[in-house]
C-alpha positions as CSV (number, residue, x, y, z in Angstrom):
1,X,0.0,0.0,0.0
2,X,1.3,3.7,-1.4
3,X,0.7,6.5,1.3
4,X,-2.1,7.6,-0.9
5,X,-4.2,4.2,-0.1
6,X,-3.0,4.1,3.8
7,X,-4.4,7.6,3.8
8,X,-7.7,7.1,1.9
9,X,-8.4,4.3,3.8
10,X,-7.9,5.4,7.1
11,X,-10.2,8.6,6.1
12,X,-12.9,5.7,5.4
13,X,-12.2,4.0,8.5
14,X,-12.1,7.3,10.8
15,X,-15.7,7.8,8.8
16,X,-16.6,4.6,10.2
17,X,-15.8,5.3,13.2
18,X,-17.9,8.3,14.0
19,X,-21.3,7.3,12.0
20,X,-23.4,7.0,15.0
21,X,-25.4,4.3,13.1
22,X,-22.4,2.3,12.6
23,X,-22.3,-0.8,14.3
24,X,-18.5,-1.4,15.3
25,X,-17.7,-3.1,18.5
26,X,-14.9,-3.9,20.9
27,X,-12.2,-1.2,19.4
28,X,-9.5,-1.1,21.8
29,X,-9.3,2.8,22.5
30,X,-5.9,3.2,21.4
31,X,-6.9,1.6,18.0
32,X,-10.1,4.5,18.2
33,X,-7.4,7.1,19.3
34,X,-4.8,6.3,16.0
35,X,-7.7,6.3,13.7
36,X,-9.0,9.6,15.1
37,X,-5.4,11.4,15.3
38,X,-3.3,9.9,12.8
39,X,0.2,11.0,12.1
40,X,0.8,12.7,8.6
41,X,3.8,14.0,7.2
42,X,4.2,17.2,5.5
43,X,2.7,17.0,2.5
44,X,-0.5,15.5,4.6
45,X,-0.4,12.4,3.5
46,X,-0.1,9.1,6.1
47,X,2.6,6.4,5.7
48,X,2.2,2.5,6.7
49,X,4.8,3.0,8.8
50,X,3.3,4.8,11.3
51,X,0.5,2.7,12.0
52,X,0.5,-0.1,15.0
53,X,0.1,-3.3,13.7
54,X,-3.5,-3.8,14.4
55,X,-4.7,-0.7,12.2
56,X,-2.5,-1.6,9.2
57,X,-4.5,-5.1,9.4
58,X,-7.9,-3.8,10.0
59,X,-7.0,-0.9,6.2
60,X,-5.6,-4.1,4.5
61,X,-8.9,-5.6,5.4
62,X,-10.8,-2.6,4.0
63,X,-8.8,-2.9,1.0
64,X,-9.6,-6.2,0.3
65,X,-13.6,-6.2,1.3
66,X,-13.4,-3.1,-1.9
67,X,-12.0,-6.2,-4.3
């Protein structure tokens, strides 16, 4: 994944996130917290590397549900 999908997708998944009529359970809060205030570099844009494990397996996941 380019830093133009991690970003997109974590944009979809921070969406997710706050619908209030979504139905997403059990996210550890430090999974909630990453997705809400992700780290960017300067040209905005949010690189694989800086995600925990957990999140880069739960965009891959998105990524792959889009197929």
């Amino acid at each position: 994944m380019d830093k133009y999908q991690v970003t997109e997708r974590m944009k979809m998944l921070k969406r997710m996130l706050e619908d209030p009529e979504a139905e997403i359970f059990d996210v550890p809060s430090e999974v909630y917290k990453e997705v809400l205030n992700p780290t960017f570099d300067n040209d905005g844009f949010i690189h694989k590397y800086y995600l925990t494990d957990i999140v880069k397996d739960v965009i891959e996941a998105l990524i792959e549900k889009g197929k």
